[in-house]
C-alpha positions as CSV (number, residue, x, y, z in Angstrom):
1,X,6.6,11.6,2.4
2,X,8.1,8.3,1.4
3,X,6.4,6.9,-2.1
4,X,6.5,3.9,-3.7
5,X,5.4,2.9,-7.6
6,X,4.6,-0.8,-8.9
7,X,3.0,-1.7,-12.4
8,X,-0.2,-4.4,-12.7
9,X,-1.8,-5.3,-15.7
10,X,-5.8,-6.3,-15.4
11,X,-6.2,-9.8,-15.9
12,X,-9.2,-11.4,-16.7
13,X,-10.1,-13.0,-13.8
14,X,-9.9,-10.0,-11.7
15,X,-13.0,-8.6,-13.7
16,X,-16.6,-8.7,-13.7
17,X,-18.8,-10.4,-16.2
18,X,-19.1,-6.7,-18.2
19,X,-15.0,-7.2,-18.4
20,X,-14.6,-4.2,-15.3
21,X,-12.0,-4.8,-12.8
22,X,-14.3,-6.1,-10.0
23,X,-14.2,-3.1,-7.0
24,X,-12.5,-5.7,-4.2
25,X,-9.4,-5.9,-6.2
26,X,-8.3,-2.5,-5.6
27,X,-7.5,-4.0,-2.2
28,X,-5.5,-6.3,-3.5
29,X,-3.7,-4.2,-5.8
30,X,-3.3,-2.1,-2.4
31,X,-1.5,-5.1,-0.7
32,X,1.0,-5.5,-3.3
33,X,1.8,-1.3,-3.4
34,X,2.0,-1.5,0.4
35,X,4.4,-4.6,-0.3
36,X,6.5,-2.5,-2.2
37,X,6.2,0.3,-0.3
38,X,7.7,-1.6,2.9
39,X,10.6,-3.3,0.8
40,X,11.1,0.3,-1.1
41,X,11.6,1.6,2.7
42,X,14.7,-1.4,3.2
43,X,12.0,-3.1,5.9
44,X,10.0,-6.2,4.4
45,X,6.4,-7.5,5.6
46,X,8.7,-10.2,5.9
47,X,10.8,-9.0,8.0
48,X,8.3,-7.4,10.4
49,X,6.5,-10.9,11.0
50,X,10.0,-12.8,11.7
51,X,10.3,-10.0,14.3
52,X,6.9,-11.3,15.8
53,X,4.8,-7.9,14.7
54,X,1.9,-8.4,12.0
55,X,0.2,-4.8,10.3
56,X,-3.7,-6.1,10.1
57,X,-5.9,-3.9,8.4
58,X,-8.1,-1.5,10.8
59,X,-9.2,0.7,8.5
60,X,-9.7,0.7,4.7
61,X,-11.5,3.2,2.0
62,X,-11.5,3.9,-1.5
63,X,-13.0,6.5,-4.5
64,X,-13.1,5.0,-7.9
65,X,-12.9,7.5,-10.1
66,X,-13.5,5.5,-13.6
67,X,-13.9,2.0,-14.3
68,X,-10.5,0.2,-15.9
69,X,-11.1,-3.4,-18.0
70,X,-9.4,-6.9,-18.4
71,X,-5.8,-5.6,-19.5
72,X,-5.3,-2.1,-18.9
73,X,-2.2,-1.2,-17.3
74,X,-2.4,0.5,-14.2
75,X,0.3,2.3,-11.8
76,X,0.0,2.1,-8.2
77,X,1.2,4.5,-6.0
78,X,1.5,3.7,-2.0
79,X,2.9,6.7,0.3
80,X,3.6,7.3,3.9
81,X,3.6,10.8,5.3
82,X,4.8,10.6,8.5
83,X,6.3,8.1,11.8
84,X,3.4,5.9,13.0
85,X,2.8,5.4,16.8
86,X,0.5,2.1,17.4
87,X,-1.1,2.8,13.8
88,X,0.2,3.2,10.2
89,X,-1.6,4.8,7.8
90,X,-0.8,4.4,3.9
91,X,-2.8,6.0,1.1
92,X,-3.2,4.8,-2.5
93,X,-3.5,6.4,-5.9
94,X,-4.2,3.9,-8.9
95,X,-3.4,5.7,-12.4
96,X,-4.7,4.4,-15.7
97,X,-0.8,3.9,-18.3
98,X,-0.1,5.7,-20.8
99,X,-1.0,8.9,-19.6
100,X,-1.3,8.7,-15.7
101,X,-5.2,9.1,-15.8
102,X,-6.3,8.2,-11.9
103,X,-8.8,5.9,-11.8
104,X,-9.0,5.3,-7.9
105,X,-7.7,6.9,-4.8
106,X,-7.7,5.4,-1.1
107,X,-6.0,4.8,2.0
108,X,-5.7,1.6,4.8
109,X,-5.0,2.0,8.5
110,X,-3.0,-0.7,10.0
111,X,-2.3,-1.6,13.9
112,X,0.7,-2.8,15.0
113,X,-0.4,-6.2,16.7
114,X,2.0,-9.2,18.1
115,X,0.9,-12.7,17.5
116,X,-1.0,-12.6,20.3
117,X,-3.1,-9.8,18.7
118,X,-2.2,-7.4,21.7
119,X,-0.9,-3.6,20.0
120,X,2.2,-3.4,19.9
121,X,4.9,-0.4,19.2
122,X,6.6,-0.3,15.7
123,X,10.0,-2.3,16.0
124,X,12.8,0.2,16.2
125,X,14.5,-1.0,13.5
126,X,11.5,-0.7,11.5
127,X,11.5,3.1,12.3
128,X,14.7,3.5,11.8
129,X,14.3,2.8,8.6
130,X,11.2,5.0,8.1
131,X,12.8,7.7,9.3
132,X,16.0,7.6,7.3
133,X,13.6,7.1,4.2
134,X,11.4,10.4,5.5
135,X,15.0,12.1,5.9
136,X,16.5,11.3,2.2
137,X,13.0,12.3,0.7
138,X,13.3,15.9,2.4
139,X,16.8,16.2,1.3
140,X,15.4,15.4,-2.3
């Protein structure tokens, strides 16, 4: 399993009018873990759509556990568990700082698409570097 940690803080726009976090942000906060998660693995979203491959949501779910407010810090964590084929799927665990409380757990499934929107195979370099990543987290 490759795993990936990034910090947000709740700001006040991202909540409702009873000063929760609104429920369609943990989506966002999603996108910036898998963000990580893909520079973490030495392979940027950046770097997949200069290669002509885009990773558009197919699939996406997630449990909220407790409600978090305007500036609680939160931990995201964003894995991978093993070598996609046409699909990629990366799960999500949002924890409540200090302590590591989780408040939300989920997952998004991703195709492999060009820009024509036609599925596509990962780019090899891509998994390469997936699977050295899987590799040096074993050996850990």
């Amino acid at each position: 399993m490759i795993r990936s940690e990034v910090q947000i803080r709740v700001r006040y726009a991202e909540t409702d009018r009873m000063k929760v976090a609104h429920h369609s942000r943990y989506f966002e906060w999603f996108e910036c873990a898998r963000t990580e998660l893909l520079r973490h693995i030495g392979y940027s979203y950046r770097q997949l759509e200069e290669e002509g491959c885009f990773l558009p949501v197919i699939e996406a779910y997630c449990k909220y556990r407790r409600a978090i407010q305007y500036d609680d810090l939160l931990r995201l964590e964003a894995s991978i568990t093993e070598v996609p084929g046409a699909r990629m799927k990366i799960t999500y665990r949002v924890y409540l700082e200090p302590g590591r409380q989780l408040v939300a757990e989920g997952f998004t499934v991703h195709a492999f698409m060009n820009e024509a929107g036609r599925a596509m195979r990962p780019p090899e370099g891509f998994l390469r570097h997936l699977r050295k990543a899987l590799e040096n987290d074993r050996v850990k």
